[in-house]
C-alpha positions as CSV (number, residue, x, y, z in Angstrom):
1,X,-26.0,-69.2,21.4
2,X,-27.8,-65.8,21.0
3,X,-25.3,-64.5,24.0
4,X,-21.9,-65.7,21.5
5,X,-23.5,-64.0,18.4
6,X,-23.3,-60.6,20.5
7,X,-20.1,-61.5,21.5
8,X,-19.1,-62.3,18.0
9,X,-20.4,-59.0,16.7
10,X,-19.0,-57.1,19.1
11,X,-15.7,-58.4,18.4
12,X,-16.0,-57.4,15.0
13,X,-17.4,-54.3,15.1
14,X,-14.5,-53.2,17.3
15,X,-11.8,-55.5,14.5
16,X,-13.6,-52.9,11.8
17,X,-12.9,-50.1,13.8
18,X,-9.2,-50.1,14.0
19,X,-8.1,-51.4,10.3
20,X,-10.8,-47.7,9.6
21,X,-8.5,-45.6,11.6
22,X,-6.1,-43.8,9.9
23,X,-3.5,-41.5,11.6
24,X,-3.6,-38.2,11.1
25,X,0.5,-38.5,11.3
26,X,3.1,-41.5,10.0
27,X,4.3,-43.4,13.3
28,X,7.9,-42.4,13.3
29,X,10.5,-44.7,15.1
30,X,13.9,-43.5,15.9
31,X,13.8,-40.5,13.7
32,X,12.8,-42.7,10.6
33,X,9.9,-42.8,9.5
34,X,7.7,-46.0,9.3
35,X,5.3,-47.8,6.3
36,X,2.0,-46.7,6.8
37,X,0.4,-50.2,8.0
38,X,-1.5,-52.9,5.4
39,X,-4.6,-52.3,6.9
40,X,-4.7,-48.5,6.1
41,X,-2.9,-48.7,2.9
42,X,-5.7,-50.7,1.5
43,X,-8.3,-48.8,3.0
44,X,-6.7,-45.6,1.2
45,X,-6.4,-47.5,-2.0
46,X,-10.3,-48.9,-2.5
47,X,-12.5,-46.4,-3.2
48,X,-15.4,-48.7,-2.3
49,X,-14.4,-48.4,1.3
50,X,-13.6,-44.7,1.1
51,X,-16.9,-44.0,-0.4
52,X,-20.0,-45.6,1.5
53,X,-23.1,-45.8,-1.1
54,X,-25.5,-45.4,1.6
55,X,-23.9,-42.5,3.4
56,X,-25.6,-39.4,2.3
57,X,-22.8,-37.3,2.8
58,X,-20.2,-39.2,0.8
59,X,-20.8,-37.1,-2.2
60,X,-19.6,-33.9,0.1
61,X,-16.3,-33.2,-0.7
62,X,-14.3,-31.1,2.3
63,X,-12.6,-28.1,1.2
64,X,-8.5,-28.9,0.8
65,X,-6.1,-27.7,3.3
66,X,-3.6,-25.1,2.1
67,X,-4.0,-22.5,-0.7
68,X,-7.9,-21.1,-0.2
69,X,-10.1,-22.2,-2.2
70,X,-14.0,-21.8,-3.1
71,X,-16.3,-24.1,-4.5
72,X,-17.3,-23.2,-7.9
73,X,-19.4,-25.1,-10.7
74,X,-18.6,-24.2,-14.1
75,X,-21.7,-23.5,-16.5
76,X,-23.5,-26.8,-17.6
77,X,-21.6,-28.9,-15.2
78,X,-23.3,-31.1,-12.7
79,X,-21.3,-30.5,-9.7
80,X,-18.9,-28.0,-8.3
81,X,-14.8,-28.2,-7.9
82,X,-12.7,-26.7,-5.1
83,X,-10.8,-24.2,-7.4
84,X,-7.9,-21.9,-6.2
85,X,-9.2,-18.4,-4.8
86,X,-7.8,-16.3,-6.6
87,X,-8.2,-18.3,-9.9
88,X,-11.9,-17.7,-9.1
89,X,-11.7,-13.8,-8.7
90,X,-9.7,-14.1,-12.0
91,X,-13.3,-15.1,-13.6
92,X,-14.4,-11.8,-11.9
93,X,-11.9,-9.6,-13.3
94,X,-10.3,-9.4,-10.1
95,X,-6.0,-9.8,-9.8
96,X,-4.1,-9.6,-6.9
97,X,-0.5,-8.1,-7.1
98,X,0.6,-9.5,-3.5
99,X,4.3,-10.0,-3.8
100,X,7.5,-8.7,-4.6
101,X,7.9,-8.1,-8.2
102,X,10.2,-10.2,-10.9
103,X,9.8,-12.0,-13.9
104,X,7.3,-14.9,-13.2
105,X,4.9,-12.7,-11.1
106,X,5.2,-10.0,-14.0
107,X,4.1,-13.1,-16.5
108,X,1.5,-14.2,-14.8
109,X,-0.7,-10.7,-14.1
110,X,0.3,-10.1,-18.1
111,X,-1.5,-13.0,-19.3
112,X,-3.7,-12.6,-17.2
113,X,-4.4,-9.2,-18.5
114,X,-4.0,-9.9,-22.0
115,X,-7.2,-12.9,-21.5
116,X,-9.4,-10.9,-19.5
117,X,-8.8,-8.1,-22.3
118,X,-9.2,-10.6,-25.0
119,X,-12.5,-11.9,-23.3
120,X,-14.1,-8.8,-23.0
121,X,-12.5,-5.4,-23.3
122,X,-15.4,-3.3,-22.5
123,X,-15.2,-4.6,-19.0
124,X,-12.6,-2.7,-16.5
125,X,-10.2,-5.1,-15.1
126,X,-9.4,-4.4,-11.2
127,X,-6.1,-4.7,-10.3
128,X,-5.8,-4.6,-6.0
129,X,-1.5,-3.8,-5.0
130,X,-0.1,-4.8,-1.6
131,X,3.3,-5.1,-2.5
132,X,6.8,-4.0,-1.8
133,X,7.9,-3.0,-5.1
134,X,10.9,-5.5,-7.0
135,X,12.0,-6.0,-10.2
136,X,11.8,-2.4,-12.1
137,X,11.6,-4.5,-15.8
138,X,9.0,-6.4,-14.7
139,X,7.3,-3.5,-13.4
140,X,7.9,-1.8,-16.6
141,X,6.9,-5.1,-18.3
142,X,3.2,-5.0,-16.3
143,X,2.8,-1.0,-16.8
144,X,3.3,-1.6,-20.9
145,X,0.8,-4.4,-20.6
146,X,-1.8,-1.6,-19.1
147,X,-1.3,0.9,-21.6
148,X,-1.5,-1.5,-24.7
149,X,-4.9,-3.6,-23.6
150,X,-7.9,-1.6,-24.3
151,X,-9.6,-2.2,-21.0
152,X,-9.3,0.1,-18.4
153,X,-7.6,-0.8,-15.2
154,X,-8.9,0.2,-12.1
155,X,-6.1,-0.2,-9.6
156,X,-6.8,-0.1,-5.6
157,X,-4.1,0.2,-2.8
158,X,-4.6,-2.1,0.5
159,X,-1.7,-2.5,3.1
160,X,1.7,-0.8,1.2
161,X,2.3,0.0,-2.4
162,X,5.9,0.5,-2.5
163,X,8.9,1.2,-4.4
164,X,7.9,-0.5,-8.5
165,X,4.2,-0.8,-6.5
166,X,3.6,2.6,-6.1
167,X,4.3,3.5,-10.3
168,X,1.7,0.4,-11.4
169,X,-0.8,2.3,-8.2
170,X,-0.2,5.1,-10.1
171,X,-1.0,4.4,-14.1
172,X,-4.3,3.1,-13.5
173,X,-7.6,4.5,-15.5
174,X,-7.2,8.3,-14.9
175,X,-10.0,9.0,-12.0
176,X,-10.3,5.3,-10.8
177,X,-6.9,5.0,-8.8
178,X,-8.2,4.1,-5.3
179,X,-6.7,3.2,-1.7
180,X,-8.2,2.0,1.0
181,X,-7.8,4.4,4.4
182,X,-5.4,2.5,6.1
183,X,-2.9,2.2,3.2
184,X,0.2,3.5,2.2
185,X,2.6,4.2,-0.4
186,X,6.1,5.2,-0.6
187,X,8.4,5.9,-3.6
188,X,11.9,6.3,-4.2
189,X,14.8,6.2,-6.9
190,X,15.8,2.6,-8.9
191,X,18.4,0.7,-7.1
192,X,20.7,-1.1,-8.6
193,X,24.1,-2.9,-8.1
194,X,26.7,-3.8,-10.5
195,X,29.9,-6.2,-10.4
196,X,32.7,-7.5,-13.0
197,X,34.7,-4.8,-15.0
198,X,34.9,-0.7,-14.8
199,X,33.6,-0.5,-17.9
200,X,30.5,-3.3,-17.7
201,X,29.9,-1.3,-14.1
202,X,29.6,1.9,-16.2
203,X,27.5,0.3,-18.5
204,X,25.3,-0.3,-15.9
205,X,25.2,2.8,-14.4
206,X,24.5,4.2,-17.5
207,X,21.3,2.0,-17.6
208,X,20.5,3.1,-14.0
209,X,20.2,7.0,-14.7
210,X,18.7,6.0,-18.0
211,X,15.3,4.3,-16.2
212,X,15.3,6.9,-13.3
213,X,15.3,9.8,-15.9
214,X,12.1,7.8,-17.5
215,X,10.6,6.7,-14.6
216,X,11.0,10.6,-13.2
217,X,9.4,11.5,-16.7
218,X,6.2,9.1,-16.0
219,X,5.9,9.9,-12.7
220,X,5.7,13.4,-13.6
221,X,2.8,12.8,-16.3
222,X,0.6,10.4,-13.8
223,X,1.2,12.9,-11.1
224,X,1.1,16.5,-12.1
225,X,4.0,17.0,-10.6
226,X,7.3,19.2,-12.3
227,X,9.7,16.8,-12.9
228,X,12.6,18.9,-10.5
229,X,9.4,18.3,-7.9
230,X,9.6,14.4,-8.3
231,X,13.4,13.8,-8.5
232,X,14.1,15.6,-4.8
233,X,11.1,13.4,-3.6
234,X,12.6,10.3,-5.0
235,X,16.1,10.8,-3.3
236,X,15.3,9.0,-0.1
237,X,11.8,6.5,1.0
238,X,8.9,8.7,0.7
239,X,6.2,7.0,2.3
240,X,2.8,9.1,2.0
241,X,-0.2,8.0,3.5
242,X,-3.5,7.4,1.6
243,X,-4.8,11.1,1.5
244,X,-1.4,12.6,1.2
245,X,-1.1,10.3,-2.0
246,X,-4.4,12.1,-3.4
247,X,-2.9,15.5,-2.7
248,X,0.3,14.4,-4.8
249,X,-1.5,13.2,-7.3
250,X,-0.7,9.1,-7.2
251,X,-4.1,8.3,-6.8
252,X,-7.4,9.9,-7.0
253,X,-9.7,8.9,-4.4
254,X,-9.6,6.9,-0.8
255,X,-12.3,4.3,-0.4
256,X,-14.3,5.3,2.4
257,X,-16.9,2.4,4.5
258,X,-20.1,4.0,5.7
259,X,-22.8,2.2,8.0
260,X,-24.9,2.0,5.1
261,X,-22.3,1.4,2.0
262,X,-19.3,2.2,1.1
263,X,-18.8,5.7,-1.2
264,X,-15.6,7.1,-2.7
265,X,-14.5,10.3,-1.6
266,X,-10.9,12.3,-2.1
């Protein structure tokens, strides 16, 4: 008797086992793809099987797969959330401009901006560019958003800050526009293309000469450079590396790592 209770258990223990396993894939058959079976389904679906009381580990919760993210617990809460990265180096003051430029990207750092500013405007907000340039509106858009909050932006250059990139690099806080070493930055004149009729084409290269002429003006005032200086420079791609930007007056220091910390120096 003893001998069919082990037998019993064993058959049990092993039923158990595979109505637990769940694929890591759905079983696909002929190119379509199949239910997921009963078994798992249900298992999916009642948290009392997902979540073992006596397991001390159950109340661990495994970071998500996909966009990074960090745990974080917000003041007076018990435990902590898995919260997008770079929503949590928002609560540090911290925005990345990573992408090409346009509307929504210009939207997003802006009200970003304008809550960090709101929160607290003696603190500098640190604004860290790899990013090929885009949209010369919403670049415009983000620079106007700089100059009208009344905290200072620290921007910092990692990997290429080009094109629209290279004129946000440039109006940061006076003295705290920074690159890393290995960075670099290239300017160049607006591009533009227009269709339809001659005179909506002229109208839009009318607009074209208008924002070069400004953005040659701006350059001119965060750079030191004469204006004639900055128009022949922006003819063609201009790439300047990270110490040849200091000389030209885009930024003002390159971060430098030491064994011991790490020191600006220009």
């Amino acid at each position: 008797m003893a001998r069919l209770f082990n037998i019993l258990a064993v058959a049990t223990s092993l039923v158990v086992g595979i109505n637990a396993y769940a694929p890591s894939f759905v079983p696909r058959s002929n190119n379509v793809v199949a239910p997921m079976p009963k078994s798992v389904r249900s298992l999916v679906q009642n948290p009392s099987v997902r979540n073992h009381e006596n397991n001390p580990r159950s109340s661990i919760q495994m970071m998500p797969i996909g966009v990074p993210k960090v745990a974080y617990r917000v003041p007076g809460s018990q435990s902590a959330d898995w919260v997008d990265i770079y929503n949590r180096l928002y609560r540090e003051r911290i925005i990345f401009l990573g992408s090409e430029i346009d509307d929504e990207l210009a939207n997003q750092v802006i009200g970003v901006m304008l809550y960090l500013d709101s929160e607290d405007s003696d603190k500098p907000i640190y604004l860290y560019i790899n990013s090929p340039g885009g949209s010369v509106i919403s670049g415009l858009a983000i620079y106007d958003c700089m100059q009208h909050i009344e905290s200072e932006v620290i921007t910092i250059n990692l990997g290429l800050a080009a094109s629209m990139a290279s004129f946000i690099l440039a109006a940061g806080s006076k003295g705290k526009r920074l690159a890393l070493p290995s960075s670099r930055v290239m300017i160049h004149q607006p591009m533009g293309g227009a269709r339809g009729q001659a005179e909506d084409i002229k109208v839009e290269a009318r607009q074209i000469m208008r924002i070069r002429d400004n953005l040659v003006k701006m350059y001119s005032m965060m750079t030191g450079q004469t204006t004639d200086q900055i128009v022949k420079d922006l003819d063609r791609d201009n790439y300047l590396s990270a110490q040849e930007a200091v000389e030209y007056g885009l930024i003002d220091r390159v971060l430098v790592s030491d064994d011991e910390d790490t020191q600006m120096s220009g």
